[in-house]
LOVEX-934977 format. One record per atom (N, C-alpha, C): residue number from 1; residue in one letter; atom name; x, y, z. Coordinates in Angstrom, 1 decimal, m for minus. Atoms other than C-alpha are relative to their C-alpha. Last residue first. Layout:
N
+-----+---+----+--------+--------+--------+
|   k | r |  a |      x |      y |      z |
+-----+---+----+--------+--------+--------+
| NUM | A | CA |      X |      Y |      Z |
...
+-----+---+----+--------+--------+--------+
END
This chain:
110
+-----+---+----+--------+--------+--------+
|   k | r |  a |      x |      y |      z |
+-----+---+----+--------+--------+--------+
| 110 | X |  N |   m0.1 |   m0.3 |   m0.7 |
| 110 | X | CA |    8.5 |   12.4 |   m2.9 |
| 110 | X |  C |    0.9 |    1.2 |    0.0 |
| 109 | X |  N |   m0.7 |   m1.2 |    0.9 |
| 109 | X | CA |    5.6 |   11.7 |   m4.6 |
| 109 | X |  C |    1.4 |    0.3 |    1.4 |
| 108 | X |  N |    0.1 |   m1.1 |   m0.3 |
| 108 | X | CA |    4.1 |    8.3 |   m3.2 |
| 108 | X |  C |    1.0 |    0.9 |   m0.7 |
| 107 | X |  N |   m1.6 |    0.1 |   m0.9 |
| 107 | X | CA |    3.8 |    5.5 |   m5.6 |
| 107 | X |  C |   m0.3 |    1.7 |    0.2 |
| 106 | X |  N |   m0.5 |   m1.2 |    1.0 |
| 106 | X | CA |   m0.2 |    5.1 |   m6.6 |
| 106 | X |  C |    1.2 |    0.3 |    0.6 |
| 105 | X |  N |   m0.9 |   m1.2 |   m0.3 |
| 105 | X | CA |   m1.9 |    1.9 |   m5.4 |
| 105 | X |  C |    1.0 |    0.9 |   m0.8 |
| 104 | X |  N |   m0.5 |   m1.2 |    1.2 |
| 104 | X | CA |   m4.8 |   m0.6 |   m6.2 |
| 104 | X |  C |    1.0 |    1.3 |    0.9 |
| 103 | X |  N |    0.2 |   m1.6 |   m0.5 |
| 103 | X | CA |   m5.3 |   m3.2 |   m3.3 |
| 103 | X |  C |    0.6 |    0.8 |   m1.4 |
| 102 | X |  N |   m1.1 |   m0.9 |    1.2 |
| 102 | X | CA |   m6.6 |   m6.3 |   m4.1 |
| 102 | X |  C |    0.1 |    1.7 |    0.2 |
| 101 | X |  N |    0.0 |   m1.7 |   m0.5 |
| 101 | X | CA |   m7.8 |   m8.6 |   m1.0 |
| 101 | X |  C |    0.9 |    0.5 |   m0.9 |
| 100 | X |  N |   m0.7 |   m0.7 |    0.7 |
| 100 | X | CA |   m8.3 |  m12.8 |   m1.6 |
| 100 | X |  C |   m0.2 |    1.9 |    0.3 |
|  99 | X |  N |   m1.0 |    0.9 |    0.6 |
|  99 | X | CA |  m10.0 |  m15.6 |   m0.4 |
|  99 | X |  C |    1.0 |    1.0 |   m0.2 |
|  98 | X |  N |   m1.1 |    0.5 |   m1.2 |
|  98 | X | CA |  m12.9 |  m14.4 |    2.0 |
|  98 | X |  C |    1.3 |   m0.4 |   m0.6 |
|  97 | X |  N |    0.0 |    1.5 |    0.1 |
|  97 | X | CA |  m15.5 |  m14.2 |   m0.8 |
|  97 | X |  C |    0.8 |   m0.4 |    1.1 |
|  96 | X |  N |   m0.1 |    0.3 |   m1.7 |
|  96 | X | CA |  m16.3 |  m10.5 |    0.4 |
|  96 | X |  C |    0.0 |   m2.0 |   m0.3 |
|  95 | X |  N |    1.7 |    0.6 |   m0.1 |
|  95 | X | CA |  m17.1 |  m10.1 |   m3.8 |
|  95 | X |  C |    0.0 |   m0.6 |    1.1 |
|  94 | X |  N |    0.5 |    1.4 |    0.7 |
|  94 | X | CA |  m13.6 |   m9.7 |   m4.3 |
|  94 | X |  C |   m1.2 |   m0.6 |    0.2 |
|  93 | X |  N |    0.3 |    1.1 |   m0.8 |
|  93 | X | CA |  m12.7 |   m7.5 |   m1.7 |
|  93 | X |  C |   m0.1 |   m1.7 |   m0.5 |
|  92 | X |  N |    0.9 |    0.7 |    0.2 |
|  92 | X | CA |  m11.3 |   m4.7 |   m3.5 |
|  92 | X |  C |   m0.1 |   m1.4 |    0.6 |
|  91 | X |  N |    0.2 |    0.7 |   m0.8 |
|  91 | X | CA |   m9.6 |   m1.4 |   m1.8 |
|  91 | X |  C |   m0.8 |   m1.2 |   m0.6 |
|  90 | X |  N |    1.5 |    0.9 |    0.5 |
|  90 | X | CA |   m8.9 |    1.4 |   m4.1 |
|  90 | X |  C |    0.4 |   m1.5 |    0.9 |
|  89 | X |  N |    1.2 |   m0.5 |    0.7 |
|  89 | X | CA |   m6.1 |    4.1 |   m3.8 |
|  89 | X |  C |   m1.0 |   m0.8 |    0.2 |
|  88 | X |  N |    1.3 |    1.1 |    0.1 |
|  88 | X | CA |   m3.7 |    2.7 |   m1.0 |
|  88 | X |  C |   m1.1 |    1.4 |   m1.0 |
|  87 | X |  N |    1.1 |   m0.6 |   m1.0 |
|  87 | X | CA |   m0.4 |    5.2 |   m0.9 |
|  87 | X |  C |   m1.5 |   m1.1 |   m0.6 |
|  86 | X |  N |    1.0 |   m0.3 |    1.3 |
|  86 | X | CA |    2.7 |    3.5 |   m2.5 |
|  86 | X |  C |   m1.4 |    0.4 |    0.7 |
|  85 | X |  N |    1.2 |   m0.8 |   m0.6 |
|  85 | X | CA |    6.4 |    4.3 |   m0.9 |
|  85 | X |  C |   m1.5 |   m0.7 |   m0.8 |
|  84 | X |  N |    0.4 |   m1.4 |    0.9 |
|  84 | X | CA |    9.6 |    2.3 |   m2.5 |
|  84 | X |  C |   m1.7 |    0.7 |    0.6 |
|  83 | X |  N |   m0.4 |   m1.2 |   m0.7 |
|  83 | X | CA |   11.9 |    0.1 |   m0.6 |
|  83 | X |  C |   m0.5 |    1.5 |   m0.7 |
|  82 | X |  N |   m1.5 |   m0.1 |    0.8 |
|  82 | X | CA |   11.2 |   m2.7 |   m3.4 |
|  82 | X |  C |    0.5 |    1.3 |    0.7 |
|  81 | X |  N |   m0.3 |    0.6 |    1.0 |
|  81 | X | CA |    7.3 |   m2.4 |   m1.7 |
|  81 | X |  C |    1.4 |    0.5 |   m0.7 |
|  80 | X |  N |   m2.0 |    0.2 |    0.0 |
|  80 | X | CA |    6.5 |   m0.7 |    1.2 |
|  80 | X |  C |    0.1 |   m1.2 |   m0.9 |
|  79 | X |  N |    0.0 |    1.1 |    0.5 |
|  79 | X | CA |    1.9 |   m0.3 |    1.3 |
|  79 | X |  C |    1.8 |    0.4 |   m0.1 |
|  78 | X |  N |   m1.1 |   m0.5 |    1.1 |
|  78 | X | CA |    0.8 |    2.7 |    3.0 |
|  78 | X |  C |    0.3 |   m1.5 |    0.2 |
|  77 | X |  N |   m0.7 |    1.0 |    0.5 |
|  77 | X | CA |   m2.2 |    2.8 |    5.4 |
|  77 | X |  C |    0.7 |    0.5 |   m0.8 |
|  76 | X |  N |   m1.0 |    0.4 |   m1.4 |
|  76 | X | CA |   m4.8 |    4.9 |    8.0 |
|  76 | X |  C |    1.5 |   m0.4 |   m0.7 |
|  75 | X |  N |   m0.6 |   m0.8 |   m0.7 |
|  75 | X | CA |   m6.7 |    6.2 |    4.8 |
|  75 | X |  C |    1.3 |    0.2 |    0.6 |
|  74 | X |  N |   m0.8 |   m0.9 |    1.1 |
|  74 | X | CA |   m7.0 |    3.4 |    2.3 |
|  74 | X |  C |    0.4 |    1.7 |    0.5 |
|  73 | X |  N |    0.6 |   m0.9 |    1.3 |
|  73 | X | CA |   m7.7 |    1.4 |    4.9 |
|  73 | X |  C |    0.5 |    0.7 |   m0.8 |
|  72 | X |  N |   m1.2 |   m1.5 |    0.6 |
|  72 | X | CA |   m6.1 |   m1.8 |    6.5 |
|  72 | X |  C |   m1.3 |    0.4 |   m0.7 |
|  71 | X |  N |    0.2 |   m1.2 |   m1.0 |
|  71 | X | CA |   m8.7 |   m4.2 |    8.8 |
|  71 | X |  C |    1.0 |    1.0 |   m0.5 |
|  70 | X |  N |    1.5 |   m0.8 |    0.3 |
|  70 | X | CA |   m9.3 |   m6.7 |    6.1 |
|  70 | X |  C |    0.0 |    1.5 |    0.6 |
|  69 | X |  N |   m0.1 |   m0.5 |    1.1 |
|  69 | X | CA |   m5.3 |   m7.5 |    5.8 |
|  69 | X |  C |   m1.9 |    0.7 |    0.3 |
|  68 | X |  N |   m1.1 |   m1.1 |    0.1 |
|  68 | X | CA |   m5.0 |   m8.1 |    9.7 |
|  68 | X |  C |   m0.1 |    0.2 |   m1.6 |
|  67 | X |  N |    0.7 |   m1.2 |   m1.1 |
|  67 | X | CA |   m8.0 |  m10.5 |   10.0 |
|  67 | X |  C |    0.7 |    1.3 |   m0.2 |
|  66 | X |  N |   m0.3 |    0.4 |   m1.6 |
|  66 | X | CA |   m6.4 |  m12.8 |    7.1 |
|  66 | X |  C |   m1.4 |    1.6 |    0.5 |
|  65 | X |  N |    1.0 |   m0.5 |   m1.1 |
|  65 | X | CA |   m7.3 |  m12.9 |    3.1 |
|  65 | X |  C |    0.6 |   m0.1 |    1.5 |
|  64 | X |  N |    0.9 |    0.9 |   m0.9 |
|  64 | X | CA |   m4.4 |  m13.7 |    0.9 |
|  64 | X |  C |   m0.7 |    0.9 |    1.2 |
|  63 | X |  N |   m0.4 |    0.8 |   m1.1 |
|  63 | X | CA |   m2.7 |  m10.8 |   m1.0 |
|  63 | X |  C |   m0.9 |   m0.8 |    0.7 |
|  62 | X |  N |    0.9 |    1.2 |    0.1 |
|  62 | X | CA |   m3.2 |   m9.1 |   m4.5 |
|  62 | X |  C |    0.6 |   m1.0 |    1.3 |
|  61 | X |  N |   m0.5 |    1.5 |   m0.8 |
|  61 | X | CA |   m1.1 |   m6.1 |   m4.6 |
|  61 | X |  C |   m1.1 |   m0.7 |    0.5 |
|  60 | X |  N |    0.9 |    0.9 |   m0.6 |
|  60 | X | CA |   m2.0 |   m3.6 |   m7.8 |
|  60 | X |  C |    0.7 |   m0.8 |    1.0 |
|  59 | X |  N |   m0.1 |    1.2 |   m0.6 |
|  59 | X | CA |    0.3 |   m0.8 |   m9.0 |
|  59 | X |  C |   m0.9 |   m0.7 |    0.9 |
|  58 | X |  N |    0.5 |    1.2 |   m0.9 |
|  58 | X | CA |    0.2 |    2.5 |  m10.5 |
|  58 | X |  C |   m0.4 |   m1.9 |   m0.3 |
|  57 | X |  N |   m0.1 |    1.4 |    0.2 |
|  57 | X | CA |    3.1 |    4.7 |  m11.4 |
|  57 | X |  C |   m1.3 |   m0.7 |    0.5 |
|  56 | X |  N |    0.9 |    0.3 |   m0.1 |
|  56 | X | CA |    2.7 |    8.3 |  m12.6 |
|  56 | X |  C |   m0.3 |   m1.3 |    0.1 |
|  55 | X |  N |    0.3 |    1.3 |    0.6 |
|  55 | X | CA |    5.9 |   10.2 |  m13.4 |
|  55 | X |  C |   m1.2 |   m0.7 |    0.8 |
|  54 | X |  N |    1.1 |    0.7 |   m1.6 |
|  54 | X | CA |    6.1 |   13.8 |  m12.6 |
|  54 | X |  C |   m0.1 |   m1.3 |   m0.8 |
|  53 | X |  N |    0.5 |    1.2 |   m0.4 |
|  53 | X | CA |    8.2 |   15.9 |  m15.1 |
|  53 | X |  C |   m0.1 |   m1.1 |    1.1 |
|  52 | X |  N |   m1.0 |    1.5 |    0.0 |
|  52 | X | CA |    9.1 |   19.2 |  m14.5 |
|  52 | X |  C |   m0.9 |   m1.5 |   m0.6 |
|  51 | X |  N |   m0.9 |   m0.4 |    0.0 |
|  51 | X | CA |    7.8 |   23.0 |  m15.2 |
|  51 | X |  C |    1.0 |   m1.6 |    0.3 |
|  50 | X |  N |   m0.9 |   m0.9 |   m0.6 |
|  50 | X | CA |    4.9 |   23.0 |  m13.4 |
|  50 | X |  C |    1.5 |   m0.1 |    0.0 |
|  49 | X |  N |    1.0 |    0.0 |   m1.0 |
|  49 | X | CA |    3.4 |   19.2 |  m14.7 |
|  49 | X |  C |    0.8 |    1.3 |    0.8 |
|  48 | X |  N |   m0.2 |   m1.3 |   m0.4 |
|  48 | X | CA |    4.5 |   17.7 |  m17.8 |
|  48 | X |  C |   m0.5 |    1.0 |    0.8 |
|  47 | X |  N |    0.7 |   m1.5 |    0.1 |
|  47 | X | CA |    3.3 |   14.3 |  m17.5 |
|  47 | X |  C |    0.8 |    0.9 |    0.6 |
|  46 | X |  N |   m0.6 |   m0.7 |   m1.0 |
|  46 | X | CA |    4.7 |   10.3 |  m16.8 |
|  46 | X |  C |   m0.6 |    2.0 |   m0.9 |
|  45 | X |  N |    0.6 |   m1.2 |    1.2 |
|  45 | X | CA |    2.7 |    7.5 |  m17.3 |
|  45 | X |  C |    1.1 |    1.1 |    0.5 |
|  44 | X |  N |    0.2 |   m1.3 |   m0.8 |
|  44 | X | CA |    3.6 |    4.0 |  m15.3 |
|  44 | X |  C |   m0.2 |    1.5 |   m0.9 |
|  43 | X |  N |    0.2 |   m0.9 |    1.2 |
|  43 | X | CA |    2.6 |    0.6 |  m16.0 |
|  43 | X |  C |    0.3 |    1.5 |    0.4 |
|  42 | X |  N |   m1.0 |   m1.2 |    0.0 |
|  42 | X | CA |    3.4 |   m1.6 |  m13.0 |
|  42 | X |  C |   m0.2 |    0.6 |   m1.4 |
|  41 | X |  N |    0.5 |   m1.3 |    0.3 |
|  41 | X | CA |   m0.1 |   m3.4 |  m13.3 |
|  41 | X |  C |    0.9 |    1.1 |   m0.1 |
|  40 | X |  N |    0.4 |    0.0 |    1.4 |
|  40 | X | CA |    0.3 |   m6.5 |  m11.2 |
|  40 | X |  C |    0.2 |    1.7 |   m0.6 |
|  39 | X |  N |   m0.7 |   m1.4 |    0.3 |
|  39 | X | CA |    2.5 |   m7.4 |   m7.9 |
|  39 | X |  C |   m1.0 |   m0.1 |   m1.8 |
|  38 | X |  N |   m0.7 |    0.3 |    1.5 |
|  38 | X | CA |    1.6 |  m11.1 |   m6.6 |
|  38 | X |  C |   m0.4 |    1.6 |   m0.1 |
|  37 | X |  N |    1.0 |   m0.7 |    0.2 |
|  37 | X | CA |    1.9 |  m10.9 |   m2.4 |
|  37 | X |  C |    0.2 |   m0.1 |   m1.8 |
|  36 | X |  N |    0.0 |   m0.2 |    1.7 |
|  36 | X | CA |    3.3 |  m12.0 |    0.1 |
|  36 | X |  C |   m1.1 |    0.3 |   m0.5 |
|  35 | X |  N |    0.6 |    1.3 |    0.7 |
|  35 | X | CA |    2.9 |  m10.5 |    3.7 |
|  35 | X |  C |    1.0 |   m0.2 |   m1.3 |
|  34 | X |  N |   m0.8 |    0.4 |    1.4 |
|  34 | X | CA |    4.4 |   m7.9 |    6.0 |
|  34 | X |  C |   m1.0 |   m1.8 |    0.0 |
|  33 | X |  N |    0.7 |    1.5 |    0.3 |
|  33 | X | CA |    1.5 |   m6.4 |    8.8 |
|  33 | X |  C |    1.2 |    0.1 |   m1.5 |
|  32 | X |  N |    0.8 |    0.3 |   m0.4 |
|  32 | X | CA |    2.0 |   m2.9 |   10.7 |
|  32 | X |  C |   m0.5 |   m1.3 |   m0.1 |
|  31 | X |  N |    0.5 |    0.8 |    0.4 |
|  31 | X | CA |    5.1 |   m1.3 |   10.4 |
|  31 | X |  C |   m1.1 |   m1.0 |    0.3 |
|  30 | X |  N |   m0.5 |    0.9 |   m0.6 |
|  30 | X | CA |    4.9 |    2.2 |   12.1 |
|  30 | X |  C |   m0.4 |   m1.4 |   m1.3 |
|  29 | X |  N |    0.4 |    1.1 |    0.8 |
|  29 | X | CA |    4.5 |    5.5 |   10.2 |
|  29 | X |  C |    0.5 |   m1.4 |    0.7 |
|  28 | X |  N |   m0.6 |    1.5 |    0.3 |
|  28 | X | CA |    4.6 |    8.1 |   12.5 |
|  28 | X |  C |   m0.6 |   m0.8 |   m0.4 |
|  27 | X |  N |    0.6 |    1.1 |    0.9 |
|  27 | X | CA |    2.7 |   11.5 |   13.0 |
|  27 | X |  C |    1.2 |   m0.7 |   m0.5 |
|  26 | X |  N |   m1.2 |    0.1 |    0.4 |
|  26 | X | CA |    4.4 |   13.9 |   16.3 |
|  26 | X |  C |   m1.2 |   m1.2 |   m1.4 |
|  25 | X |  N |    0.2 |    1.1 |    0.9 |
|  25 | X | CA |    1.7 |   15.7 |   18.0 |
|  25 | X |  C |    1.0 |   m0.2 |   m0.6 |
|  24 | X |  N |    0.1 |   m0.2 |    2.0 |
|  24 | X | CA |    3.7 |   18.1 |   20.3 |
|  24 | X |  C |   m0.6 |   m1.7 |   m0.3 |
|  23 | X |  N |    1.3 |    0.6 |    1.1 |
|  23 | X | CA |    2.9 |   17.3 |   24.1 |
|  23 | X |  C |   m0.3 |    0.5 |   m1.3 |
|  22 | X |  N |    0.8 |   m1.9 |   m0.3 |
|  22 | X | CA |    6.1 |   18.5 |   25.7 |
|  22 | X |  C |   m1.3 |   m0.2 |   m0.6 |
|  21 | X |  N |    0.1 |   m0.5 |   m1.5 |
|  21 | X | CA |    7.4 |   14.9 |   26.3 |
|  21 | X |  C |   m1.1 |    1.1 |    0.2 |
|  20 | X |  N |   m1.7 |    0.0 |   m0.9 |
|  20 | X | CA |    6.3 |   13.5 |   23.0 |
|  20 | X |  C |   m0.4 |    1.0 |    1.1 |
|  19 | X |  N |    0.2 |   m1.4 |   m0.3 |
|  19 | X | CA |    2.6 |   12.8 |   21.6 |
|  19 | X |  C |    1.1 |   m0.4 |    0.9 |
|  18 | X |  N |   m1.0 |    0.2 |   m1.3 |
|  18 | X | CA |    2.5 |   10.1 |   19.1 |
|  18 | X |  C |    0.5 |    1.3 |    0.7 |
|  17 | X |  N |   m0.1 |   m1.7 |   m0.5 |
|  17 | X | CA |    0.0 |   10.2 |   16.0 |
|  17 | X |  C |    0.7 |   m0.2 |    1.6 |
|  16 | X |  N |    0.6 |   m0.1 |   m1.6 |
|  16 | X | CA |   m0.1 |    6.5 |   14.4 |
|  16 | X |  C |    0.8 |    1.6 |    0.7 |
|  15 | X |  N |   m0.5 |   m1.5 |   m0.5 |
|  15 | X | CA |    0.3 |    6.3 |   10.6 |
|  15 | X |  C |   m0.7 |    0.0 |    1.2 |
|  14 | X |  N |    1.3 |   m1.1 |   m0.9 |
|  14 | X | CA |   m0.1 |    2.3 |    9.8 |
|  14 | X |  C |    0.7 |    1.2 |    0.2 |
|  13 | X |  N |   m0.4 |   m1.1 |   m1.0 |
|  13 | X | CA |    2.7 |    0.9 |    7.4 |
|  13 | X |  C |   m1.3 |    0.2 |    0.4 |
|  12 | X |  N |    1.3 |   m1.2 |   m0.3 |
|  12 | X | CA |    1.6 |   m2.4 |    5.3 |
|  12 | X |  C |    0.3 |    0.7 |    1.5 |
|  11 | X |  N |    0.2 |    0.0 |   m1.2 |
|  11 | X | CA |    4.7 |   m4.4 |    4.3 |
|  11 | X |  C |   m1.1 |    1.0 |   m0.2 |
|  10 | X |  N |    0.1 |   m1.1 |    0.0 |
|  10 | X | CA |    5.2 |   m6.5 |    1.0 |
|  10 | X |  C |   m0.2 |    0.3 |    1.4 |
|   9 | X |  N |    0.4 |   m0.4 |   m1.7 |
|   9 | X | CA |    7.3 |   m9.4 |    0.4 |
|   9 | X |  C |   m0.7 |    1.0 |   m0.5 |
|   8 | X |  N |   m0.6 |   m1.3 |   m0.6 |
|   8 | X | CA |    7.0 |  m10.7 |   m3.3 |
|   8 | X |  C |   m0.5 |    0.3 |    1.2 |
|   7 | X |  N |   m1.4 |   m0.5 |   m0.1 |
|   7 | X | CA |    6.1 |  m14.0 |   m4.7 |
|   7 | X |  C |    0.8 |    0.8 |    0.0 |
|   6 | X |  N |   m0.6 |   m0.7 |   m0.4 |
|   6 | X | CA |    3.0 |  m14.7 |   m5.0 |
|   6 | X |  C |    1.0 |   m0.2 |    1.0 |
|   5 | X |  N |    0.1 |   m0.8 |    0.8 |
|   5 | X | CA |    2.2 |  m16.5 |   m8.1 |
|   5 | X |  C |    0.3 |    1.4 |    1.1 |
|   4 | X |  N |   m1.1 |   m0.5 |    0.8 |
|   4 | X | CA |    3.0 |  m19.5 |   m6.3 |
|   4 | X |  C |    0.1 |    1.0 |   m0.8 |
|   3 | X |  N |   m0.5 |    0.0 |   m1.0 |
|   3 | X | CA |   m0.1 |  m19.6 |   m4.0 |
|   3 | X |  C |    1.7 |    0.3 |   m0.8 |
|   2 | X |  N |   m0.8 |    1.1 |   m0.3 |
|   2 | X | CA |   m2.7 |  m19.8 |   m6.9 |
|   2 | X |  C |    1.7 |    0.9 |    1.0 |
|   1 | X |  N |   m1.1 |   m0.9 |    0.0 |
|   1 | X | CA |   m5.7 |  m18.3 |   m6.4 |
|   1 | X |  C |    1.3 |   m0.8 |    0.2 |
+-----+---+----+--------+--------+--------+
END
């Protein structure tokens, strides 16, 4: 993998459930882990969908292996890229070689 090819920050958000004075659940996105990262796949589609158009972007981030990248899921997580949203679709390991973590993502709707 070559180390110069990434060349974009990204951050990985966790949603953590926080219970204020009166005990309302409150759901927050906290920052969780910023890395680099090489960016593939921006292609995006866009569909007539109730009267508007909806655009349809997805995006790959390819980031070095650590302890903190294995332990994101495509649940718990959200990826922040160019101050833009993208929700974790697909999770690949790479054949658990240790080297590398590809995450497929879809920009959130907002």
């Amino acid at each position: 993998m070559k180390i110069s090819a990434m060349n974009v920050k990204i951050t990985f958000q966790e949603n953590k459930t926080n219970i204020d004075k009166i005990g309302n659940h409150i759901n927050e996105w906290r920052d969780y882990y910023t890395c680099h990262a090489t960016v593939t796949g921006e292609n995006g589609t866009e569909e007539f969908t109730a009267g508007e158009i909806v655009e349809n972007i997805d995006i790959a981030f390819t980031v070095r292996y650590c302890k903190k990248v294995v332990a994101v899921t495509s649940t718990n997580f959200r990826i922040v890229f160019n101050n833009e949203l993208y929700d974790i679709v697909l999770i690949d390991h790479f054949s658990y070689k240790n080297q590398a973590v590809k995450f497929k993502c879809q920009k959130v709707r907002r």
